[in-house]
N, C-alpha and C positions, 0 to 999 in steps of 0.2 A: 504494500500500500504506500502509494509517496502522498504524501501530506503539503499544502500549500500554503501558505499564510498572503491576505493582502492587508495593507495597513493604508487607512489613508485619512485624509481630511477635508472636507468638504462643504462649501456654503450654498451657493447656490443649486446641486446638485449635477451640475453636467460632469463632474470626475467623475463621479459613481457609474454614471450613464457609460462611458470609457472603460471605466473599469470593467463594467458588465459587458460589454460588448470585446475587450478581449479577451474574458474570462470565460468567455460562451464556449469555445471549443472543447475545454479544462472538462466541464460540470459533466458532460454526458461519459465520460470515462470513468468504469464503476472501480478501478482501481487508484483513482486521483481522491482526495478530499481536498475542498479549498475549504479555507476558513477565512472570516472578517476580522477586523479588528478597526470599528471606526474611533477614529481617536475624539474628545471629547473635553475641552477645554473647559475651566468651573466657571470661569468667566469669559461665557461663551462673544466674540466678535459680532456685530452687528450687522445682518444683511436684508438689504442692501446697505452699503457704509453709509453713504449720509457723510458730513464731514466730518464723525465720530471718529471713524476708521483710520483717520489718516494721525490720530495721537498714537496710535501701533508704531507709527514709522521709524522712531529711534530704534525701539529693543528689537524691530525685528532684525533691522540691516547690522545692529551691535549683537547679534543674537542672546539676549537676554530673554531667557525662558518663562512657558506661563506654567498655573499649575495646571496638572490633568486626569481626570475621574481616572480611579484605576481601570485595568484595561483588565480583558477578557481570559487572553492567551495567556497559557502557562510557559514561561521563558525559560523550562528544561527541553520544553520539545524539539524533537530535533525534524526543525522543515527541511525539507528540501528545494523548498525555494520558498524565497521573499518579496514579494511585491510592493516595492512602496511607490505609491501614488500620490503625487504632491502637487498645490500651486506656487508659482512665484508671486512674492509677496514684495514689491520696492525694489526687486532685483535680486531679492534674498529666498529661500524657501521660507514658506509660509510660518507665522511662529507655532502650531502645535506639532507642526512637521520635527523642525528643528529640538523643540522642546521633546517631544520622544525619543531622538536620538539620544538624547542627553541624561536620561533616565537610566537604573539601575538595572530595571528590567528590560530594556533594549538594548543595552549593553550587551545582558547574558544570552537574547533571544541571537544574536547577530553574528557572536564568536563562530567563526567557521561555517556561517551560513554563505548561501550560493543568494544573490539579492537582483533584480532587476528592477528601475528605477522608470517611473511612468510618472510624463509630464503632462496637463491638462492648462496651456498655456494663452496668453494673446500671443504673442510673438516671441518675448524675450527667456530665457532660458537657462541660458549657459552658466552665468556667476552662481544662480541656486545650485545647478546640476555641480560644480565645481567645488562646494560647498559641500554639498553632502556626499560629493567620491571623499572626499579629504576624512568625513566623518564616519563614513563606512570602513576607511581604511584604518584609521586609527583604533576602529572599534575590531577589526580579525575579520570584515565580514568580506566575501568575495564577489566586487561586481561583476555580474558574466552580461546585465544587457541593460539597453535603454531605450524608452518608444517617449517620442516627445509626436505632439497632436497640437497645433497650432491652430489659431485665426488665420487663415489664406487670403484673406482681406487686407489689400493696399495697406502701409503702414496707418497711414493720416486716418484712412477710413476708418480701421480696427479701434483708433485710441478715440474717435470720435464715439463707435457704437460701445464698445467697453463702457466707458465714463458715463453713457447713460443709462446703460444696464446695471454696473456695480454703484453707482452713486441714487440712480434714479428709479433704479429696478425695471424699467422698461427695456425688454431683450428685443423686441422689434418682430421682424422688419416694421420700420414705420418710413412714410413716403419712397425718397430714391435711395434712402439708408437702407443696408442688407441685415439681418437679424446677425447680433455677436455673439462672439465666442466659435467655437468648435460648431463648422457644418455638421449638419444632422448625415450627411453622406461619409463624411470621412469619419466619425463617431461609428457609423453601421460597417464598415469598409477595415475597422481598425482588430476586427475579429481573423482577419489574415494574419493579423501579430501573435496572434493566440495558438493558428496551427503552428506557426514555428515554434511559439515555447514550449506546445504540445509534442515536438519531434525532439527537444533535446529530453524535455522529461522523461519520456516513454525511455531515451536511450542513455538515460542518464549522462550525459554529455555536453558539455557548454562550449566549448573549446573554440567552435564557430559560431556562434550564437549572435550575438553581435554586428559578424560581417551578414548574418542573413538578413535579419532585419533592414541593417544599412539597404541593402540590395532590393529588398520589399519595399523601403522609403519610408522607414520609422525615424530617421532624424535627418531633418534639411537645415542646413545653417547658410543664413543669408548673409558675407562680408561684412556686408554694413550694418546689417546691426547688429552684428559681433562687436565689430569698431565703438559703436555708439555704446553700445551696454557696457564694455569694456570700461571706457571714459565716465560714463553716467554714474557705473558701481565706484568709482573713488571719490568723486561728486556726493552722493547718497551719503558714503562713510563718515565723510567732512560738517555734512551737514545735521549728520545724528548723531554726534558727538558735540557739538554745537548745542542743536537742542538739548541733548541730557546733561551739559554743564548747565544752562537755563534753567532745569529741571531742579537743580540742587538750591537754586536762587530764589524762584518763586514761579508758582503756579501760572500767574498769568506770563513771565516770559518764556514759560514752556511754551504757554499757547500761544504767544507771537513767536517765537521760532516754528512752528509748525504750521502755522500760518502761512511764513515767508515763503518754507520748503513746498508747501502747498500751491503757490503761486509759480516759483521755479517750475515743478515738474509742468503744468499746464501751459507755461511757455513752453519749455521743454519739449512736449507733447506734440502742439499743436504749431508751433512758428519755430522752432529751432530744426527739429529731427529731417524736415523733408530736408531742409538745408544742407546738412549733415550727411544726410542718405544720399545724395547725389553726390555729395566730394568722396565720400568714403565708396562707392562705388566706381568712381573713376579711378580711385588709388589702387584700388582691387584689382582691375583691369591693370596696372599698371605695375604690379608688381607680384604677378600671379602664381610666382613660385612659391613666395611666402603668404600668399593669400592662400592657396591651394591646402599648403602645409596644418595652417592654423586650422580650418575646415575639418581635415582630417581627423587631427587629435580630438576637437568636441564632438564629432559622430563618433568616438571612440568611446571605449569604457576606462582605461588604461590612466593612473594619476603619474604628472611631468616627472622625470627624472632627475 
């Protein structure tokens, strides 16, 4: 019998929806068990955020942990695969994501476990995904894979439908705007990722796992905004370290640092990025050995030497 574990965290529901729809091939196998484990914050996040959400911003990017209802799973078991399922959060993983790794019992559930790592993203990715190879490594556990699922929606368009779905709860489609988040096709389509983990299970074998995926089209990394996240995530660092000195100061200059950083990213968003994404695409173009390179390594599972 191999045993499964997914662990994930989820607000609005479309991870879940992913999750099930790679997990679909897994279930009808009478010698697989999957198991859940949704994680479960005490002071649960606000959805839709509102501009509640955006007082998260320090601890998540300083990853400063929340607490969380005990969990289900008994952390002797020995899975044979790990599922974790996360969003990006500021550029960061999400903080209950982060905060489980962190945990006594995730620690012991991970030593020597085999983990594949599933993103439920708008676009950006990689600094979370970088974040937690670093956290799995430290913890003994072994990434063998990774399916990231994107907004395929124009950059501008995505941060326009996002911001009014997580801020305003309206997922759309409304007028020429498309509905955000994760198409409902590439969600039902994402079950192809499930026969492949379905062929290394059955063969207990990871070894290629990873390049299959890549070749089914489970991680697309776009130059530029590799470039731009790159730049943004030290930006974010600067600026939430900023607020949480404010924080120590007094209550309302937290909330005007959060404020400010509020305003940045919506510039950011909406008037700076396409800017950006055009130069950083031509650089791309222009120096495509090492554009090529960097591509590589983030569809990879494998943490820098």
């Amino acid at each position: 019998m191999m045993r499964v574990l997914v662990v994930y965290y989820t607000q609005s529901g479309q991870l879940k929806e992913i999750i099930d729809s790679v997990v679909a091939p897994l279930t009808p196998d009478s010698n697989i068990v999957v198991d859940y484990e949704e994680l479960r914050p005490v002071s649960d996040y606000p959805f839709p955020w509102a501009d509640a959400f955006f007082d998260c911003f320090p601890e998540c990017v300083m990853d400063i942990p929340c607490a969380l209802h005990p969990f289900s799973f008994d952390p002797e078991t020995e899975y044979d695969l790990i599922i974790l399922a996360c969003q990006s959060w500021f550029l960061s993983p999400s903080i209950p994501v982060a905060s489980f790794l962190k945990t006594t019992e995730a620690q012991k559930l991970l030593r020597g476990r085999r983990v594949v790592t599933l993103h439920g993203i708008r676009n950006m990715w990689v600094s979370a995904q970088e974040i937690i190879r670093q956290k799995l490594f430290a913890a003994g556990a072994r990434l063998v894979g990774n399916i990231v699922l994107a907004d395929r929606h124009n950059n501008w368009i995505a941060a326009i439908t996002i911001v009014r779905w997580l801020v305003h709860g309206k997922r759309g489609p409304t007028g020429i705007l498309p509905r955000a988040g994760v198409s409902d096709a590439d969600i039902k389509n994402a079950s192809r990722f499930g026969e492949i983990l379905l062929d290394s299970i059955k063969k207990n074998s990871y070894d290629d796992l990873q390049q299959k995926l890549v070749a089914a089209g489970a991680v697309r990394v776009k130059f530029d905004l590799l470039l731009i996240e790159r730049n943004a995530r030290k930006i974010f660092v600067k600026f939430a370290r900023n607020v949480l000195h404010r924080s120590t100061i007094s209550a309302e200059k937290r909330s005007a640092g959060v404020s400010i950083f509020k305003g940045y990213l919506l510039f950011a968003l909406f008037l700076l990025s396409p800017i950006v994404s055009v130069i950083f695409t031509i650089a791309g173009l222009l120096i495509y050995p090492v554009a090529r390179k960097l591509i590589k390594y983030y569809q990879g599972i494998l943490l820098k030497s």
